[in-house]
C-alpha positions in Angstrom: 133.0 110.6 74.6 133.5 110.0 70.8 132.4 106.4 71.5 129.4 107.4 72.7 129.2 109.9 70.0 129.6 107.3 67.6 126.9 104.4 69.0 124.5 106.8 69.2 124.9 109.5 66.3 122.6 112.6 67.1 121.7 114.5 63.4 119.3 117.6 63.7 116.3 117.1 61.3 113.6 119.9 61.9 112.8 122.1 64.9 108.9 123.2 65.2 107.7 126.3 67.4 104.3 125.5 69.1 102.3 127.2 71.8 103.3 125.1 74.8 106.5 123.4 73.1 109.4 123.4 71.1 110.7 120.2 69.2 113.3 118.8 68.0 113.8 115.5 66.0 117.0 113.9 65.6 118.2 110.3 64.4 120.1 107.3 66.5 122.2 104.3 65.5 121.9 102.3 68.3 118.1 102.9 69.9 118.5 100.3 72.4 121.7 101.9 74.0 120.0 105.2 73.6 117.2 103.9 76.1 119.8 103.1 78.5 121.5 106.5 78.5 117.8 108.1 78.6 116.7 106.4 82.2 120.7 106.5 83.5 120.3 110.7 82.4 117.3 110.7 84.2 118.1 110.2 87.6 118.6 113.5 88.6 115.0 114.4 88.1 112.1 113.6 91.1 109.4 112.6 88.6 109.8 110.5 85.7 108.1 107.8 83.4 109.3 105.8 80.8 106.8 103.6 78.9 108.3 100.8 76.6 106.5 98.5 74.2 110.0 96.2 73.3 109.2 96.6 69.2 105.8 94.5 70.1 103.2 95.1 67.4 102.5 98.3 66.1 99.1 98.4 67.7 100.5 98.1 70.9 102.0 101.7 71.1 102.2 104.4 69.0 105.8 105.0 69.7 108.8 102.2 70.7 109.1 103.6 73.8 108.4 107.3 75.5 110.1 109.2 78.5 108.4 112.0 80.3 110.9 114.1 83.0 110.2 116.6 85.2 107.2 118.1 86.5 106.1 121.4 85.2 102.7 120.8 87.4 101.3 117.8 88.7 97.9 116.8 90.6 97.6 114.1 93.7 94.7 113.1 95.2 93.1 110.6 97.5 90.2 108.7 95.9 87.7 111.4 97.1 86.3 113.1 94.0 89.9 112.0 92.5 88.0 111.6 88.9 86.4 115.2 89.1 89.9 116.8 90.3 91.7 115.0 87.3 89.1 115.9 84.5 89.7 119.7 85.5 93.3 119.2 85.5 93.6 117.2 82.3 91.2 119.6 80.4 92.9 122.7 81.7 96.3 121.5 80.5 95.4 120.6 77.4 99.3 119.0 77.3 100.7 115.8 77.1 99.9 114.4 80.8 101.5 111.5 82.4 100.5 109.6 85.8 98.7 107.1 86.9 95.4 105.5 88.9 95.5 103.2 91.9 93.0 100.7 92.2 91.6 102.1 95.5 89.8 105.2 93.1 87.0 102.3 93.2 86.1 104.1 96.0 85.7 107.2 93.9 83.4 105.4 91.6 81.3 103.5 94.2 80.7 103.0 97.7 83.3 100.8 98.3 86.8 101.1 101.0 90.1 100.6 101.1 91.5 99.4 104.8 94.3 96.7 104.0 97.4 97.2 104.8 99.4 99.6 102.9 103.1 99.2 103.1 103.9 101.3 99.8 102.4 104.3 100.9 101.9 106.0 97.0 99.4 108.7 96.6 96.2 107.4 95.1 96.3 109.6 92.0 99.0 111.1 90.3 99.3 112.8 87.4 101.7 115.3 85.8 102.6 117.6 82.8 106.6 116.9 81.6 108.8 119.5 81.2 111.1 117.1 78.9 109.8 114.4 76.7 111.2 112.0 74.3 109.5 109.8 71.7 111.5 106.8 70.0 109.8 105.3 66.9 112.9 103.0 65.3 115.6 105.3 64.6 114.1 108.6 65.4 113.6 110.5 68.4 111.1 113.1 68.9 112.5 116.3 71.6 109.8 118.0 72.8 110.4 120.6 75.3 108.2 123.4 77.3 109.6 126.6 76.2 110.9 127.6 79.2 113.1 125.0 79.3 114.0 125.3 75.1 117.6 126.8 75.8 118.3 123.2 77.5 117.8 120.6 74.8 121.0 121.1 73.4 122.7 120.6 76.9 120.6 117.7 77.4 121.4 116.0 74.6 125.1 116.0 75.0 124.8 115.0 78.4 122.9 111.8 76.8 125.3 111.2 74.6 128.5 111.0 77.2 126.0 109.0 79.8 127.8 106.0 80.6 125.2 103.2 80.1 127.7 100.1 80.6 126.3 100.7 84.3 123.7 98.0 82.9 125.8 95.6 81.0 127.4 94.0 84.1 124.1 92.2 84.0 124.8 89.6 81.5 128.1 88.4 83.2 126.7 88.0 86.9 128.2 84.9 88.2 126.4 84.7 91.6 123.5 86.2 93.2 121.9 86.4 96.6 118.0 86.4 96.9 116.8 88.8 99.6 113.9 87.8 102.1 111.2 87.5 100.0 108.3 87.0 103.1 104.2 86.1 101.4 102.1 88.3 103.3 99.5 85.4 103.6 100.9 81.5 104.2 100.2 79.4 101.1 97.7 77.0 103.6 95.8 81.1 104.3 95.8 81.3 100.5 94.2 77.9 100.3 91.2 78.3 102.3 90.8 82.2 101.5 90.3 80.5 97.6 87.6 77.7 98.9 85.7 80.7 100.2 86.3 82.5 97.1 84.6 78.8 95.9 81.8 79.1 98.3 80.9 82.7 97.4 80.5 81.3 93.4 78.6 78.5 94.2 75.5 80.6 96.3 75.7 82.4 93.6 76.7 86.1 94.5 80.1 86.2 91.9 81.1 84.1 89.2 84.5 84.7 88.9 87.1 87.2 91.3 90.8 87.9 90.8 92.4 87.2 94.2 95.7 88.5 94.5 98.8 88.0 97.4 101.5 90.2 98.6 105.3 89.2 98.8 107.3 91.8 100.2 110.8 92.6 101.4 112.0 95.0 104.4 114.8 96.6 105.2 115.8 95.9 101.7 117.9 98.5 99.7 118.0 98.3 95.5 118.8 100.3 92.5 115.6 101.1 91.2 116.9 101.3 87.6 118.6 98.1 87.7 116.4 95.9 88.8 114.1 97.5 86.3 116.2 96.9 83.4 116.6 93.2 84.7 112.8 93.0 84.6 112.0 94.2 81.4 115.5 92.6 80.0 113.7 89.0 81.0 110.1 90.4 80.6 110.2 92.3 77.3 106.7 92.8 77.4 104.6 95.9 75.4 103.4 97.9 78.5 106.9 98.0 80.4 107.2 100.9 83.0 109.6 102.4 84.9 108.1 105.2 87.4 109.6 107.3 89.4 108.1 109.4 92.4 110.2 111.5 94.4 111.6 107.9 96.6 108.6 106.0 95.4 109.2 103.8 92.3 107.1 101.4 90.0 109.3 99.0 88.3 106.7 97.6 85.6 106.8 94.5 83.0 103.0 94.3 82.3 101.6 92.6 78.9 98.3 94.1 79.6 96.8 96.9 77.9 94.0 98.9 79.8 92.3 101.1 77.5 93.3 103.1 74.4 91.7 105.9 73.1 92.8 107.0 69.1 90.8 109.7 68.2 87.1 108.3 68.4 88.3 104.8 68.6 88.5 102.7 72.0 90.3 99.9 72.0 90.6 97.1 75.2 92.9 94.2 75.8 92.3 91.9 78.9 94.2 89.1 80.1 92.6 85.5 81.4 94.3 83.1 81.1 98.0 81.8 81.5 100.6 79.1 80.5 104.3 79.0 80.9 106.9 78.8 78.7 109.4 76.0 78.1 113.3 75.9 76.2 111.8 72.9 74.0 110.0 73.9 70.9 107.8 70.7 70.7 106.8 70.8 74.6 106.6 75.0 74.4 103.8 74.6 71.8 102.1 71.7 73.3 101.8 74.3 76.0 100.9 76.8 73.8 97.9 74.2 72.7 97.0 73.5 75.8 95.9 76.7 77.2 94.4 77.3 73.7 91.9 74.4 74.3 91.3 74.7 78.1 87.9 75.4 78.8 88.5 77.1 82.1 90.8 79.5 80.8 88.3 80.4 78.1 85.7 80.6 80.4 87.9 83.1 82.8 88.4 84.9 79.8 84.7 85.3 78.1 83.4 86.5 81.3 85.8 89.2 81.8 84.8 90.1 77.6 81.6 90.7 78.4 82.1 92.6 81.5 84.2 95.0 79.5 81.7 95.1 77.1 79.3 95.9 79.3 81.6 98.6 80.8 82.9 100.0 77.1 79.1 100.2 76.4 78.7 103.0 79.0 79.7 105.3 77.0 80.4 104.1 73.8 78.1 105.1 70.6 74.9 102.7 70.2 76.2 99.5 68.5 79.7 100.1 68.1 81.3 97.5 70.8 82.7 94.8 69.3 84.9 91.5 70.3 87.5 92.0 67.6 90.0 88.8 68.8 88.8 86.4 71.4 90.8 84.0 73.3 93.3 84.5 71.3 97.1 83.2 72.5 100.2 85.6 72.6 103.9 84.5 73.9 106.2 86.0 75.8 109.4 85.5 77.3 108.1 84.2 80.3 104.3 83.3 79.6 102.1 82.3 76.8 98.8 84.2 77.7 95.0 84.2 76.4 94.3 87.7 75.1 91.0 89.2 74.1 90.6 92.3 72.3 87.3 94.7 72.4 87.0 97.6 70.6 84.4 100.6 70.5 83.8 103.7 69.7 82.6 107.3 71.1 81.2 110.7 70.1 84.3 113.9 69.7 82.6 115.5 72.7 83.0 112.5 74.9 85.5 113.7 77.8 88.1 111.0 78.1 88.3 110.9 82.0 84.2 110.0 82.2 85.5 106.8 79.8 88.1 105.7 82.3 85.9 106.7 85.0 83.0 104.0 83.8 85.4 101.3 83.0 87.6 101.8 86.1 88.7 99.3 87.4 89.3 96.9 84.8 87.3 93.4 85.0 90.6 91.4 84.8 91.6 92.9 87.9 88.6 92.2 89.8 86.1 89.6 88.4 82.4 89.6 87.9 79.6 91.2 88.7 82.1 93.9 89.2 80.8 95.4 92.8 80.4 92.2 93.9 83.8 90.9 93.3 85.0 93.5 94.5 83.8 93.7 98.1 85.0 90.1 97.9 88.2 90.8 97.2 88.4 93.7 100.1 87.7 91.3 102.4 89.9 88.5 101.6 92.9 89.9 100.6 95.4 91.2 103.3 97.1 93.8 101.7 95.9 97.4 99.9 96.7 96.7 96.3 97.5 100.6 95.8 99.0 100.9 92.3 98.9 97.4 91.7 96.6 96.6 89.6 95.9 100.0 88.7 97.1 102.1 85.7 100.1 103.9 84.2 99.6 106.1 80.9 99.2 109.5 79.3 97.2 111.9 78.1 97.9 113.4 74.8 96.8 117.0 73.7 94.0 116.1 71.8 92.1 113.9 74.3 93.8 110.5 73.3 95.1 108.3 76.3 96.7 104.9 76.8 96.9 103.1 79.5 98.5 99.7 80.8 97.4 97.4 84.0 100.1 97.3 86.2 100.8 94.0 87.1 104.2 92.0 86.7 105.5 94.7 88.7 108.1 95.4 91.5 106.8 98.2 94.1 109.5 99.7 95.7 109.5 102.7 98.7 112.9 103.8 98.9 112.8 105.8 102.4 111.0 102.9 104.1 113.2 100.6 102.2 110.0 98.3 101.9 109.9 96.7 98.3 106.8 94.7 96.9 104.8 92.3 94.2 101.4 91.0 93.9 100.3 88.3 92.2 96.9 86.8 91.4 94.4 84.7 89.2 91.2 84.4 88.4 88.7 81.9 90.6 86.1 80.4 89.0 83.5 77.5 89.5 86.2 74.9 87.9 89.4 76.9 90.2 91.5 73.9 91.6 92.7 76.0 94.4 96.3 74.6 94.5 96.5 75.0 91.1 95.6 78.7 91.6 98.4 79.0 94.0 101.4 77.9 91.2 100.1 80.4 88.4 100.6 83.1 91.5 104.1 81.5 91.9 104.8 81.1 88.1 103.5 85.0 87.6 105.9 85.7 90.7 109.1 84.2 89.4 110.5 87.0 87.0 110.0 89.8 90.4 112.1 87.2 92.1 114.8 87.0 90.1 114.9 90.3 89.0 115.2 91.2 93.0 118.3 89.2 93.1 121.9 91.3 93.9 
């Protein structure tokens, strides 16, 4: 206990009464073994979600990493009128808000269906207000509470600090592993002539680019949720990490991709086209680095998906105000270098924050271009109901702020069916080689393998 006491080193600052919440801030030595004791603590609650940027720039996140626990009320929909249902919800709260969208709340927006299989089985919409939250900006943590629950920050805390969190450090020292049975729902010769169809589609004319994605999935496999998480994220360290949790449904979440942002009038998007691995060589890691930089299909990928979410932004952005702020521009991370675009807008103070993510939804990287189009594509093709993949994980803040991340890099796990599962995709264009399309999937695919290994 006084070892814990003494990594982590709580210190009262200021408590502040509010309507809905009371708050505490105290101070931590050691932030990174404070995140472990946070999630470990957590466990005993049905609903929680931690949101990690890994100390990426400070426009990534407003905070180094948040935790919402518990459910004081929640909403969960299907994708019928799912939008409507949330804006009353989120507006009636007026409360910090956590949860997330699935892809399939397409159908919401237009006339399009969902029939694939689903072996995840996660409600299409979720969203919920926390009992508990905690806000880490470097060595500061935020406590806010609902005030019903007030007379159990003090409790919590303590239990915090005498969580054991060396449950994670056996991690560094494993000396062998065994890889489960990680089956593609579609053979890679399928994949092959699904993407020359893909081909055919572009060159009549009907799409000009779609993001095609493939299931791999385990059954009858049984993990520790939080571990493999931390294994993910540990290799990953990407700005939009997630861990979700669901009652026995989790999302286990490395993404580099930021959705949308909303900071007081000011929208902010970030997709992601293009993609390059990384290398333990300095020289040959930045002739990689070079290469995507200059490859005109990458670009290409990416400048259509711009102006799509330009297009999209527009909707209901004041007259004039989207703008391409950084484009094409290459960011590295421990597994990939990627091609990043950034496009930013702005709206009016009465513009309701769900009707943004309602005209933008989904995002263009996840489905190509035109949008509808693409997307009917993609329901055909594919094989498997992409549920949360692909969709969205965020919050709501009081005052009608939100950010959201795409959830990709991620490990989808049901814990009663003991069915776990990843998607992977790219982008198909005019210039798609298809086998080449086929080894980004299993280069995107390679950190949910290894982090699947016990």
């Amino acid at each position: 206990m006084v070892y814990y006491l003494y990594l982590i080193n709580f210190t009262a600052l200021c408590i502040i009464y509010s309507v809905l919440r009371i708050t505490k801030t105290i101070l931590v030595k050691n932030p990174e073994e404070v995140k472990q004791n946070i999630l470990q603590w957590s466990r005993q609650y049905k609903t929680v979600v931690c949101l990690d940027s890994n100390q990426h720039r400070k426009e990534y996140s407003n905070y180094d990493c948040i935790w919402a626990i518990g459910a004081a009320s929640f909403i969960k929909s299907s994708s019928s009128s799912a939008f409507s249902k949330l804006k009353n919800y989120q507006s009636g709260i007026k409360d910090w808000v956590f949860g997330y969208l699935t892809y399939d709340l397409k159908n919401d927006i237009e006339a399009l269906v969902s029939n694939n299989f689903d072996g995840l089985e996660f409600p299409e919409l979720y969203f919920f207000q926390p009992k508990k939250l905690f806000f880490l900006k470097k060595n500061e943590i935020k406590i806010s509470y609902l005030k019903a629950f007030e007379n159990e920050i003090d409790l919590d805390i303590k239990a915090i600090t005498t969580t054991a969190s060396t449950h994670f450090h056996y991690i560094d020292n494993i000396k062998t592993t065994k890889t489960p049975n990680i089956i593609p729902r579609v053979t890679k010769d399928d994949y092959l002539k699904q993407v020359n169809l893909i081909l055919n589609y572009i060159q009549r004319g009907d799409i000009y680019e779609a993001n095609f994605c493939q299931e791999f999935y385990c059954e009858n496999i049984t993990i520790d949720p939080l571990e493999v998480y931390t294994k993910l994220n540990k290799a990953s360290k990407t700005p939009f990490a997630t861990y979700l949790k669901l009652d026995d449904k989790y999302l286990l979440c490395a993404s580099p991709e930021r959705y949308l942002k909303k900071d007081g009038c000011n929208l902010i998007s970030q997709p992601i086209k293009g993609t390059a691995k990384r290398c333990k060589n300095k020289d040959k890691d930045m002739l990689l680095k070079t290469n995507l930089i200059n490859d005109a299909k990458e670009r290409s990928e990416n400048i259509m998906i711009v102006d799509l979410v330009r297009n999209d932004l527009s909707k209901t952005a004041t007259k004039g105000s989207v703008k391409v702020t950084e484009l094409c521009k290459i960011y590295s991370f421990e597994q990939v270098h990627q091609m990043i675009s950034t496009i930013s807008a702005k709206v009016s103070e009465t513009t309701q924050p769900i009707d943004v993510l309602k005209t933008t939804f989904p995002m263009g990287s996840m489905t190509g271009a035109p949008k509808i189009a693409a997307m009917k594509i993609i329901e055909r093709l594919e094989k498997t109901k992409r549920g949360l993949y692909s969709g969205a994980v965020g919050y709501f803040t009081p005052n009608d702020d939100f950010d959201f991340n795409v959830v990709i890099r991620s490990i989808l796990y049901n814990q009663t069916k003991k069915y776990a599962s990843f998607s992977v995709g790219s982008a198909i264009t005019a210039k798609s080689d298809p086998e080449k399309e086929y080894d980004e999937c299993l280069l995107k695919a390679k950190a949910m393998r290894e982090a699947l290994k016990h």
